[in-house]
C-alpha positions as CSV (number, residue, x, y, z in Angstrom):
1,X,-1.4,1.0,-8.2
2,X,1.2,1.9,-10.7
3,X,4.3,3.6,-10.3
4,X,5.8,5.6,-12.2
5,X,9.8,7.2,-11.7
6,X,10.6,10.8,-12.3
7,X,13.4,11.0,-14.1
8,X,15.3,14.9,-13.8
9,X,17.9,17.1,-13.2
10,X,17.3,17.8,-9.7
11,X,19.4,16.0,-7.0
12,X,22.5,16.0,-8.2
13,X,24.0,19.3,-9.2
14,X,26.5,21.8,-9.1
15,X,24.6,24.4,-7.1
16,X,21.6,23.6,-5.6
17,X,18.5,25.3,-7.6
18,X,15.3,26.4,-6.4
19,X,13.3,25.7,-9.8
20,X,15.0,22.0,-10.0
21,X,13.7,21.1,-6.6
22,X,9.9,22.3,-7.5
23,X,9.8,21.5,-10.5
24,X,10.1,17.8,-9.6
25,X,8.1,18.5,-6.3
26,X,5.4,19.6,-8.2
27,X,5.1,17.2,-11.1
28,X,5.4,14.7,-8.2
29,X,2.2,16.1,-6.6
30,X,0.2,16.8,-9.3
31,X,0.8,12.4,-10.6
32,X,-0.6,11.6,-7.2
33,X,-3.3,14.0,-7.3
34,X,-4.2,13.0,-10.8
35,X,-4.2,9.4,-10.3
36,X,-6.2,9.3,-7.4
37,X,-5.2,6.2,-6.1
38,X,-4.5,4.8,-9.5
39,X,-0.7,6.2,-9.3
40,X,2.6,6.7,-7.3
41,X,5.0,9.3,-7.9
42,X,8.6,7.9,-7.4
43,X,11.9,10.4,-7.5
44,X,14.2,8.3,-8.6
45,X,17.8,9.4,-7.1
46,X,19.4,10.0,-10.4
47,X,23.1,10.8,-11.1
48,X,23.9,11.2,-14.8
49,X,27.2,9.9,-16.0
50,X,28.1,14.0,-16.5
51,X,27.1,15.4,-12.9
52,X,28.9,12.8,-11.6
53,X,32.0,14.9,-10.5
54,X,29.6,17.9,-9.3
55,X,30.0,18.8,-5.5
56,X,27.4,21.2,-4.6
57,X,29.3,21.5,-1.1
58,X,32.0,22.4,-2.8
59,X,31.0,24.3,-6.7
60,X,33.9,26.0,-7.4
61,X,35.6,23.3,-9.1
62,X,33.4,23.6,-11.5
63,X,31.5,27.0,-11.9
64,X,30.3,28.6,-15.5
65,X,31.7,31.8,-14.5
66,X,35.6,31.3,-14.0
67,X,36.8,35.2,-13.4
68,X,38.7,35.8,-10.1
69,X,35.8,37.8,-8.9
70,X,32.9,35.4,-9.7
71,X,35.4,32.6,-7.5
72,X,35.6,35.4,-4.8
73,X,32.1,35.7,-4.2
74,X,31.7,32.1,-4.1
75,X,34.4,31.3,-1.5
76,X,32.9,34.0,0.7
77,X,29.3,32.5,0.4
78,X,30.7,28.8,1.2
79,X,28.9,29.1,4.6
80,X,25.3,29.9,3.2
81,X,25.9,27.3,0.0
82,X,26.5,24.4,2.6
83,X,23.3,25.9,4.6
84,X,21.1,25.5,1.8
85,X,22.7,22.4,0.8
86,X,21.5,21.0,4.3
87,X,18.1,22.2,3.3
88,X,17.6,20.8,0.2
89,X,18.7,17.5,1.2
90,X,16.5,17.2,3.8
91,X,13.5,18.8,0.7
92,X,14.1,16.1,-0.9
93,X,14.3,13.7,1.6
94,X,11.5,14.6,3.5
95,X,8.3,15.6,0.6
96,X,8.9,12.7,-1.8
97,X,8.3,9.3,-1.9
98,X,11.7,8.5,-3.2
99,X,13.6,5.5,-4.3
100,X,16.0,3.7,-1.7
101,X,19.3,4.0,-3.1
102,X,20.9,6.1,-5.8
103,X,21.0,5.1,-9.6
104,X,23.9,5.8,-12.2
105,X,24.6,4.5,-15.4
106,X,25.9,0.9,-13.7
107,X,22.9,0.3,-11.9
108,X,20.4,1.8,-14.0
109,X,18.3,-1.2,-15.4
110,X,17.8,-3.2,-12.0
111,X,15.6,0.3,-11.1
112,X,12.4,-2.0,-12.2
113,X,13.2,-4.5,-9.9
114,X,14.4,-2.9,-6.9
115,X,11.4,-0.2,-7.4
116,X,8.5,-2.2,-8.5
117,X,8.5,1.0,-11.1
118,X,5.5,0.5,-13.7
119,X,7.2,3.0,-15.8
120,X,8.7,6.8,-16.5
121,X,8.1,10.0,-16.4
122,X,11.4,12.1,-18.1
123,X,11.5,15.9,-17.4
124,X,11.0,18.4,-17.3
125,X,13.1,21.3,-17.2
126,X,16.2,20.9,-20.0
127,X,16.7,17.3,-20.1
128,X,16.9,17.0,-23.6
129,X,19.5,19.9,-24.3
130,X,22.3,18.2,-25.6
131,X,24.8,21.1,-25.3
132,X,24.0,20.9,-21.4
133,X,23.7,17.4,-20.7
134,X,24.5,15.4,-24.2
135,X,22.0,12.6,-25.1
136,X,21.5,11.4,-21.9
137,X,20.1,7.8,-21.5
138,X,18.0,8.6,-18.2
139,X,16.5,11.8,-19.8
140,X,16.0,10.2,-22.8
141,X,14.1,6.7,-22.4
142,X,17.6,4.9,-23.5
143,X,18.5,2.4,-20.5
144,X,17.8,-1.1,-21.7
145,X,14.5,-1.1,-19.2
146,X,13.3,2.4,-20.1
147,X,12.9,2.2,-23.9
148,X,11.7,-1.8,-23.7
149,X,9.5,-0.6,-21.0
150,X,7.1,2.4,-20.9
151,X,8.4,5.7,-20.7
152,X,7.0,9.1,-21.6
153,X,8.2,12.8,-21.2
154,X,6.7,15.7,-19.4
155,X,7.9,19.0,-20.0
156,X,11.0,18.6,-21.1
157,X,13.0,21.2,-23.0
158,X,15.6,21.5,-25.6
159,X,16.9,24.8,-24.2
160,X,18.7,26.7,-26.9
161,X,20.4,23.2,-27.9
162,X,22.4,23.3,-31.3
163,X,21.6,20.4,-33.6
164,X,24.0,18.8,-36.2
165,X,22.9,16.4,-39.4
166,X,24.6,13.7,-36.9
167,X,23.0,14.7,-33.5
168,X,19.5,15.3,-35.4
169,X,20.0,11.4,-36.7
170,X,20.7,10.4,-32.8
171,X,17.5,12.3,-31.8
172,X,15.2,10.6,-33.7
173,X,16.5,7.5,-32.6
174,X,16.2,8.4,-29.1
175,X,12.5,10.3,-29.3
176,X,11.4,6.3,-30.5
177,X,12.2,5.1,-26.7
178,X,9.0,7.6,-25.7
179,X,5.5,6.3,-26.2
180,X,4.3,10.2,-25.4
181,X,6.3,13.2,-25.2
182,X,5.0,16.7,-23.4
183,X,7.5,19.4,-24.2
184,X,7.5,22.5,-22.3
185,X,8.4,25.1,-25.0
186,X,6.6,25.4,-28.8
187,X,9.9,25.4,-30.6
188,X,10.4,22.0,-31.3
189,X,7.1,20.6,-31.1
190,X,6.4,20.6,-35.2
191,X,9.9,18.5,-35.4
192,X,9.0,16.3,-33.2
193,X,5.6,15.2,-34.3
194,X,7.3,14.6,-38.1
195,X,9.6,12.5,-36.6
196,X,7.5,10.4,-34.5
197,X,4.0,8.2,-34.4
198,X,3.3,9.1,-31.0
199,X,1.4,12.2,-29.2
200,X,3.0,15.6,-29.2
201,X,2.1,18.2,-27.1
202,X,3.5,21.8,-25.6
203,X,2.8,21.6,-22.2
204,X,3.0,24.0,-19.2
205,X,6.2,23.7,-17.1
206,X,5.3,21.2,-13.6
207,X,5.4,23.8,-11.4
208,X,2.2,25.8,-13.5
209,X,0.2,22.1,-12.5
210,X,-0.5,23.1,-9.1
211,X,-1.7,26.7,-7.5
212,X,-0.4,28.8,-4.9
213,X,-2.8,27.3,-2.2
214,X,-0.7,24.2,-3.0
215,X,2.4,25.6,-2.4
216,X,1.1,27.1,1.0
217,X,0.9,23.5,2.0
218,X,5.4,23.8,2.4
219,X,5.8,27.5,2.3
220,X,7.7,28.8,5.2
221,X,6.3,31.8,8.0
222,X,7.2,34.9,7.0
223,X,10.9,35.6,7.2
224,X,10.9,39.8,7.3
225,X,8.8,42.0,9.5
226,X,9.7,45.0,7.4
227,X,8.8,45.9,3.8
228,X,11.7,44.2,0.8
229,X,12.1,44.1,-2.7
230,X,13.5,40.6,-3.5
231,X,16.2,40.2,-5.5
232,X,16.9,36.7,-6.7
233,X,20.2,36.5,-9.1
234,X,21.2,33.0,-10.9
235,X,23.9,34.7,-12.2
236,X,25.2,38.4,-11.6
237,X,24.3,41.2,-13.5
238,X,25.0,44.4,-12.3
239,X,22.8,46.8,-14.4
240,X,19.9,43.9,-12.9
241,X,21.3,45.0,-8.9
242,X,21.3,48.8,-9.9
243,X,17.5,48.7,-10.6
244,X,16.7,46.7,-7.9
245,X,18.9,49.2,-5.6
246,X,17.0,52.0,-6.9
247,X,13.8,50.5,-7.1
248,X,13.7,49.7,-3.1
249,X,15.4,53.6,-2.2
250,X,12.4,55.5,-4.5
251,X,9.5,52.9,-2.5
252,X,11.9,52.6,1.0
253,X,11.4,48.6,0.8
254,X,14.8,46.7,2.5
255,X,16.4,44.2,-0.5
256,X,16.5,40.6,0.5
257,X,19.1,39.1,-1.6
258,X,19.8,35.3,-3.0
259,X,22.8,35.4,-4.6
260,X,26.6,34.7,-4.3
261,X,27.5,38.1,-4.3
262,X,28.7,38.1,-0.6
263,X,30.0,41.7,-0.1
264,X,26.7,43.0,-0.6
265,X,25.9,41.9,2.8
266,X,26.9,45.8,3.9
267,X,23.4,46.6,2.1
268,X,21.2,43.8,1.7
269,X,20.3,40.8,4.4
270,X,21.6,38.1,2.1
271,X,19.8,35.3,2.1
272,X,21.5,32.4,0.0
273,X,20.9,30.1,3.0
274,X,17.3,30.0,2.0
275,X,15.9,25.9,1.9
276,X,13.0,25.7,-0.8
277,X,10.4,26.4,1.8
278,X,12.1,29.6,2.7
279,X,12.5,30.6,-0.9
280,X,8.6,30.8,-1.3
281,X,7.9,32.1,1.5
282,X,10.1,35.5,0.5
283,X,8.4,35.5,-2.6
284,X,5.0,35.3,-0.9
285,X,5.3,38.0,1.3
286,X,7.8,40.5,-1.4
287,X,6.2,43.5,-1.9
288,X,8.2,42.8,-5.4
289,X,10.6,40.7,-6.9
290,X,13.6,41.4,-9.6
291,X,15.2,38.5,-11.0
292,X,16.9,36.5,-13.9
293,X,15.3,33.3,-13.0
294,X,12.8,31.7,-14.9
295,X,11.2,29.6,-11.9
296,X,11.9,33.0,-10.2
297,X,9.0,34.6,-12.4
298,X,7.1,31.5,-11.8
299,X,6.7,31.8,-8.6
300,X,6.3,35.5,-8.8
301,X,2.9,34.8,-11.0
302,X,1.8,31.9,-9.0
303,X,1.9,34.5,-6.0
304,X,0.6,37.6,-7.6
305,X,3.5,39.6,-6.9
306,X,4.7,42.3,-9.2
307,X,8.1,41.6,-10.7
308,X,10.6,42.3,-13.4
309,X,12.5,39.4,-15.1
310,X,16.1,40.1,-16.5
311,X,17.4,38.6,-19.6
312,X,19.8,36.1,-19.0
313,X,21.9,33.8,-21.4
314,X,21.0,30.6,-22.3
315,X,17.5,31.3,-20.5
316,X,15.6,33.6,-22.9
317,X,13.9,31.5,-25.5
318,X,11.6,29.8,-22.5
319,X,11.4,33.1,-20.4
320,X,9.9,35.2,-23.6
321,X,7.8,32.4,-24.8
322,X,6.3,32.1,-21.5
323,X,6.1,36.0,-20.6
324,X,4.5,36.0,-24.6
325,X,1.7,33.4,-23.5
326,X,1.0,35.1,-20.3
327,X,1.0,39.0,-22.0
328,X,3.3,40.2,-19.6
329,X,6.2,41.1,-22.1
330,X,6.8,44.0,-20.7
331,X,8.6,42.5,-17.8
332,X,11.4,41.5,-19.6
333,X,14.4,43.4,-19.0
334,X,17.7,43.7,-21.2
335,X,19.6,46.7,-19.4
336,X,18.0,48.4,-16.5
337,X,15.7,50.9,-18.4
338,X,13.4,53.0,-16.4
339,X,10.6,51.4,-15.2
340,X,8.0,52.1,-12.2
341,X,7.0,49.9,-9.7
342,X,3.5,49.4,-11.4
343,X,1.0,46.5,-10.2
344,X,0.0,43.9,-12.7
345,X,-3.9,42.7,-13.2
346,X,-3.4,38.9,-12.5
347,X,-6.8,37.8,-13.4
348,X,-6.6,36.7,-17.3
349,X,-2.6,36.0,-16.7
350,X,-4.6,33.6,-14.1
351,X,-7.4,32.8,-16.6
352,X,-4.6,32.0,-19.4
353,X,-2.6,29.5,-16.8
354,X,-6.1,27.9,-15.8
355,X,-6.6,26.9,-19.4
356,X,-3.8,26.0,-19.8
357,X,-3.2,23.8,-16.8
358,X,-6.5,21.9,-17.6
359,X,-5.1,21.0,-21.2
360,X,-1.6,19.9,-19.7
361,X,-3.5,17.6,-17.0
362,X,-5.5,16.0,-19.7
363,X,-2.6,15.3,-21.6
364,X,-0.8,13.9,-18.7
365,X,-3.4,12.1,-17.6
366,X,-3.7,10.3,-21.1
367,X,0.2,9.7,-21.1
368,X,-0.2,7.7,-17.6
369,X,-3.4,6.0,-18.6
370,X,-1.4,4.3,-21.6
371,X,0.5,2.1,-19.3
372,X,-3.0,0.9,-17.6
């Protein structure tokens, strides 16, 4: 049997994210299931030389936003962050076959020998965007036993990275370490295959690999009796919590809130405690769902649920391509216009993802098979 390492941005972080954790659970799942007996998933513990300072216990060191208010909220939601910390840990702990001890840039190259790793698996989510993580050797095939071993990529992203004449020249030095490469967004796909002799293909994000019935295998019971409108905020936007506030009055639905914004607690049951089981079970069982996350809309389509996705920075390239592909564009919000809480006909957005999916297995399939 081989094994192969998932190397991502998952673990180690500055906040804890939903998407990270099932991203990686589900690309994790879907090797084993594809192998058959052929294959074992590893997550390898992975702390890259920039995350190393990160204390999701303690984020505000380090937050994006830096306003007074933003720091507020935070401080006040300490209790529920260290919650869901608790949770995660334990995710990740308890539904992967993960490697023994931790890995950093030091210790990097004896992962071969203290794993019995047959090779890697980089991605997905934005490994490769340089303005978030730089040219990462884990991400990108570059430790000493990655690139002289075997090493492919599944779904990673660029994100909205900003390439130089120099950091172009580095790229195409470090896309050589790959003997396949699955990226999860169209944009860069036609550079990538100029500038290398291996496959190239676009690719669905992990967490598309699997179905809903697979996710029922971790989802949490039912958290609410009543009636809720979710609202799920990665970052805060208040034109996003008006139309969700008004969305919930006009259909009387309660709003179940993950976010930092503590004071809201006078009107919604916040909920940033949630663990990753919890999280799909209140997307489950949401009569809808308003958001700025992309796994957020994910998981909103993998369960059937009506939903509106806000725009959000850094995050629209991959959240229009995707709505684009699925023909739900018109779930894409940019300021709170006036919209109804209209159902949406699932079937060829399920028909599309099916094909999909079948093409991304095949290819991952064929990446895997190269290192038999």
């Amino acid at each position: 049997m081989k094994k192969f390492g998932i190397v991502s941005y998952n673990i180690h972080c500055n906040f804890t994210n939903y998407g990270s954790a099932l991203q990686s659970w589900a690309l994790h799942q879907a090797v084993n299931k594809i192998g058959n007996g052929r294959w074992q998933a590893v997550l390898v513990d992975y702390c890259p030389e920039i995350l190393k300072d990160k204390n999701a216990l303690n984020p505000m060191v380090h937050m994006w936003d830096t306003d007074t208010e933003s720091r507020k909220m935070c401080e006040l939601s300490l209790p529920a962050i260290r919650e869901n910390y608790k949770k995660f840990d334990r995710f990740y702990h308890e539904k992967f076959c993960r490697t023994a001890k931790k890995y950093i840039p030091e210790n990097f190259n004896q992962i071969v020998q203290d794993e019995a790793l047959d090779g890697f698996i980089c991605g997905s989510d934005t490994i490769f965007c340089i303005d978030e993580f730089g040219f990462d050797d884990g991400y990108y095939a570059n430790y000493s036993c990655m690139k002289n071993g075997y090493s492919v990529s599944y779904a990673a992203s660029f994100g909205d990275a900003h390439f130089t004449t120099d950091t172009y020249k580095t790229l195409n030095e470090r896309l050589q370490n790959f003997k396949a490469i699955a990226l999860r967004e169209s944009k860069m796909v036609p550079y990538v295959q100029e500038h290398t002799s291996v496959p190239v293909q676009q690719v669905v994000d992990p967490t598309l690999l699997l179905t809903s019935e697979d996710y029922d295998k971790i989802v949490a019971p039912k958290q609410e009796n009543d009636k809720y409108l979710l609202l799920y905020a990665r970052r805060y936007n208040p034109k996003m919590e008006a139309f969700a506030e008004k969305m919930a009055a006009e259909n009387g639905w309660k709003i179940i809130e993950i976010s930092l914004r503590a004071t809201n607690a006078e009107r919604h049951r916040m909920f940033y405690e949630a663990g990753v089981e919890e999280f799909l079970s209140l997307v489950k069982y949401a009569e809808f769902i308003v958001t700025n996350s992309f796994h957020g809309m994910i998981f909103s389509v993998q369960y059937r649920r009506p939903f509106y996705v806000f725009s959000r920075e850094q995050c629209d390239t991959k959240i229009i391509e995707l709505l684009g592909f699925l023909g739900l564009s018109d779930r894409l919000l940019f300021t709170g216009e006036e919209r109804d809480a209209m159902a949406i006909d699932y079937l060829d957005v399920h028909n599309r993802i099916s094909q999909a999916r079948n093409q991304s297995i095949q290819f991952l399939e064929n990446e895997l098979s190269g290192c038999e």
